[in-house]
Phi, psi and omega in degrees: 000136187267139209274127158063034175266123173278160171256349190215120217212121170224165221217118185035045171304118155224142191228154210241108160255166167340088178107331188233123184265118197282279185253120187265041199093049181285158171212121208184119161207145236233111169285152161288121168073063179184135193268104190247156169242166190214109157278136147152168206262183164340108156097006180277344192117006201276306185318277188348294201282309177314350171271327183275338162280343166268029152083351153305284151292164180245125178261163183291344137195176190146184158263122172226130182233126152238121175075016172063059142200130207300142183220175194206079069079046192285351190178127169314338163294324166303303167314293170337331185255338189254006167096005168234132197262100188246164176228135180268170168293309208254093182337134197223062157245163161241125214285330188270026179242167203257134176338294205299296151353265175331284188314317168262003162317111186106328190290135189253137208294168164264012162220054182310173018286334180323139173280318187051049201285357198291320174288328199291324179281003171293304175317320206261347167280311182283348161289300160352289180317296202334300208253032133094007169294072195306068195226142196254136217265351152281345167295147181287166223268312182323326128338317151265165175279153168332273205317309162295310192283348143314331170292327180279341152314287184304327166296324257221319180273306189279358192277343189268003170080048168294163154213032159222118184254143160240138183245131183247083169085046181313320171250036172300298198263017178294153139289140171355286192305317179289335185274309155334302192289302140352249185331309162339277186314315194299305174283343203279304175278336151319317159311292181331333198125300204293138199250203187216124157251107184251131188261111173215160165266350208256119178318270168358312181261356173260346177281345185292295203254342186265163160262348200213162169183109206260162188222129164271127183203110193085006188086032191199129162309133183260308188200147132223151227227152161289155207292319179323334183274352196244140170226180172342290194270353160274346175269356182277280187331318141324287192291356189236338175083031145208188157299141203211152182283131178238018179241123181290140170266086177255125167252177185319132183197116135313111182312156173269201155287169187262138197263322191201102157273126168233118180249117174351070158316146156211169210205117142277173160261190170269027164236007153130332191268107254299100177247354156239120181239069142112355185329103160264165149172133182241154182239105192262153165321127186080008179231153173254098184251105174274172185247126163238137164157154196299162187279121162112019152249019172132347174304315181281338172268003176287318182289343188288321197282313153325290186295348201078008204260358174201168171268144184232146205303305187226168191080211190215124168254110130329106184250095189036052185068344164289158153297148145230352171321118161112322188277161176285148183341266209324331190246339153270014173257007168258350179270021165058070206207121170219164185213100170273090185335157176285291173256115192288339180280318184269024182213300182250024166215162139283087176315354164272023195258158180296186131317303161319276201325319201266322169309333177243030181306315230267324244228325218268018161246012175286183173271004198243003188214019207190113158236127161054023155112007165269122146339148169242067191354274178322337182283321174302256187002289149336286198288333179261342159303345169262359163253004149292319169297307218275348190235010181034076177234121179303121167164141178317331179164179209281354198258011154332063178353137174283312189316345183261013164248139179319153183311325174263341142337280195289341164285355174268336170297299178273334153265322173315327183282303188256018174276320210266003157267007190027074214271148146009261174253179197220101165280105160234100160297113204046067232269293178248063152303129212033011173268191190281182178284320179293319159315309186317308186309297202287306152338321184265326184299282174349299157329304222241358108021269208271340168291305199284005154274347191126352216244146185266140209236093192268110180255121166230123212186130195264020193274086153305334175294329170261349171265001162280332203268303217301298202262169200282313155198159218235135163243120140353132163208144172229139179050025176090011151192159199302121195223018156159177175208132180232163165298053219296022170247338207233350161296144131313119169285013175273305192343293188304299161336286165326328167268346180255015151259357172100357166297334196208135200238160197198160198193077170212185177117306194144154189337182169268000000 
């Protein structure tokens, strides 16, 4: 292989939706056998041009070469065919099918009508084998952990001969240990030749793992640099165009009374089966107690039982000393109760609604917004223009569709509505998820706000890395239960990482 020979070249790719210039003339190229990462923040273009290289969008004029020959991009099966490879964050496995399933699936056999499946899992084993991947190729997908079924993705990919993989937000639901292990592979295949593009929010991890690191911003390459050239705060400052903090400022706060107590919950599903055992867990004024732990243990529904939004089978939730197990949203969101959802779109906003609208849902039967069963239009107005000032969401103004706003934008919408009820206690779930660094920025300073007003602060959130910076103390959780509470300044993170796979259980820091 010749050093720093490229395989992918793209050339004033520009791509244009209603209104909005996506991609502006990018120019971006991708060596053989090199890890290039790709920054920026929401709405910078990164989704946009990487959709138009897996063959999802067609851009409006531009280049794209592969291997020094112009090429046109018709479709993901086409991308496919042509050695590129994307793995989404959101896994494109089925879940009641077999490893082995998952892998040839879609693939047309080489003698049909013949299955040959007996050779094709030799193939599909010994690739397995290749990179040390212990996953038994008949268990269901369902079956596995986050970290496998990405390994079975990446197998999945190379088995189709990829030999440009792209990864998107790889290590959003990992554990430590799976992003180790990750990164392993990762470079393993770099050796091989096969090059890469990693899509991260996380700094820490593209100064790690990447060769290259090209920064997007507004639809447009700002600048690429070897990874070697960069450090922290110059790659924050690329992507967002100004200076930006990478240090939580939380100062010193004595915790109060305890504000939202849970004695040993416990919650099935609706096949029955145990997805909470037995959950204590207290929360005081003025503290931040976060939840860590892999997607899929038990988070959304600890959140559902909180929120009202489910029942939970036994126990007890406490609320400013009330029960509330059992009543509905509406009546625990009168318990000086706010809640920001995990997923802001199906849960915490209605996207044909304006801003106004969506800003005063909880409220819009008040006297300060309501006379005699009329809307007080001008007072709404009012009120959301200043909560556009105070919580800085980007738009032109309040009568605005939440749908025409950036990810972080609309996550900014929704906290603005329920911060600005001063609430007590606080539920925030997966407080940044997908967003940029700069949304992150203004999001946590907000978190910690409102812990320095008094309000007790429940965080769930599988970014260990940020629920380790946010809270006062972190409880574990695996499998529908708490399986330690710690000290997140003074644990070791593989520590954490162990528990939240379930190896090691641990139980300090302070009470639950």
């Amino acid at each position: 292989m010749i050093k720093n020979e490229c395989l992918l070249e793209t050339r004033n790719i520009t791509k244009r939706f209603p209104g909005v210039l996506a991609n502006n003339n990018i120019c971006l190229k991708i060596n053989k056998g090199e890890i290039h990462a790709l920054l920026g923040e929401n709405g910078a273009g990164k989704s946009t041009l990487m959709n138009v290289l897996y063959g999802l969008y067609q851009p409006q004029s531009g280049q794209i070469m592969l291997d020094g020959c112009e090429v046109c991009i018709e479709s993901p099966k086409h991308a496919l065919e042509l050695g590129i490879g994307m793995i989404h964050q959101n896994f494109m496995l089925i879940p009641n099918l077999t490893v082995l399933e998952n892998v040839i699936l879609g693939l047309p056999s080489k003698k049909p009508p013949f299955l040959q499946l007996e050779q094709v899992r030799a193939e599909v084993k010994q690739l397995f084998e290749q990179y040390n991947f212990e996953i038994r190729l008949d268990d269901k997908i369902r079956d596995l952990s986050v970290g496998e079924q990405q390994r079975v993705e990446i197998i999945k990919a190379l088995y189709r001969k990829t030999n440009l993989l792209i990864l998107d937000e790889p290590t959003a639901v990992l554990t430590p240990q799976e992003t180790v292990e990750l990164f392993r592979v990762l470079k393993e295949l770099k050796a091989k030749g096969n090059s890469i593009i990693f899509i991260s929010h996380k700094i820490e991890e593209v100064l790690e793992i990447s060769d290259r690191i090209t920064i997007l911003r507004d639809g447009e390459v700002i600048d690429t640099f070897p990874t070697a050239n960069a450090t922290r705060e110059t790659l924050a400052k690329l992507m967002v165009g100004r200076e930006i903090s990478l240090k939580l400022d939380k100062p010193a706060k004595e915790p109060g009374e305890i504000c939202l107590e849970i004695l040993n919950v416990n919650m099935k599903d609706a096949s029955g089966r145990q997805v909470l055992n037995d959950v204590c867990l207290a929360v005081r004024s003025g503290e931040i107690v976060g939840i860590a732990g892999v997607d899929g243990n038990g988070q959304d529904e600890l959140a559902f039982a909180l929120s009202g939004l489910a029942k939970a089978a036994s126990g007890s939730i406490r609320m400013n000393g009330v029960e509330v197990c059992g009543l509905k949203p509406q009546q625990v969101l009168e318990k000086e109760f706010a809640h920001i959802p995990a997923n802001r779109i199906r849960d915490g906003m209605v996207r044909e609604f304006t801003i106004s609208e969506n800003l005063i849902f909880h409220n819009h039967s008040k006297r300060a917004f309501d006379r005699f069963g009329f809307l007080k239009l001008k007072a709404i107005e009012q009120y959301s223009k200043e909560k556009i000032r105070d919580f800085d969401i980007r738009t032109p103004g309040p009568n605005v569709l939440a749908d025409h706003l950036s990810g972080g934008n609309q996550q900014k919408v929704v906290i603005a509505r329920e911060f600005s009820r001063s609430p007590r206690i606080l539920l925030v779930v997966q407080p940044t998820r997908g967003l940029d660094i700069g949304a992150k920025e203004f999001v946590h300073k907000e978190i910690l706000r409102q812990r320095q007003q008094g309000a007790a602060i429940l965080i769930i959130s599988t970014d260990l890395e940020e629920v380790r910076a946010l809270s006062d103390r972190l409880a574990v959780i695996y499998k529908g239960s708490i399986v330690g509470v710690v000290d997140p300044e003074t644990t070791a993170v593989d520590e954490i990482g162990l528990m939240m796979a379930g190896i090691k259980s641990a139980d300090k820091g302070g009470d639950q």
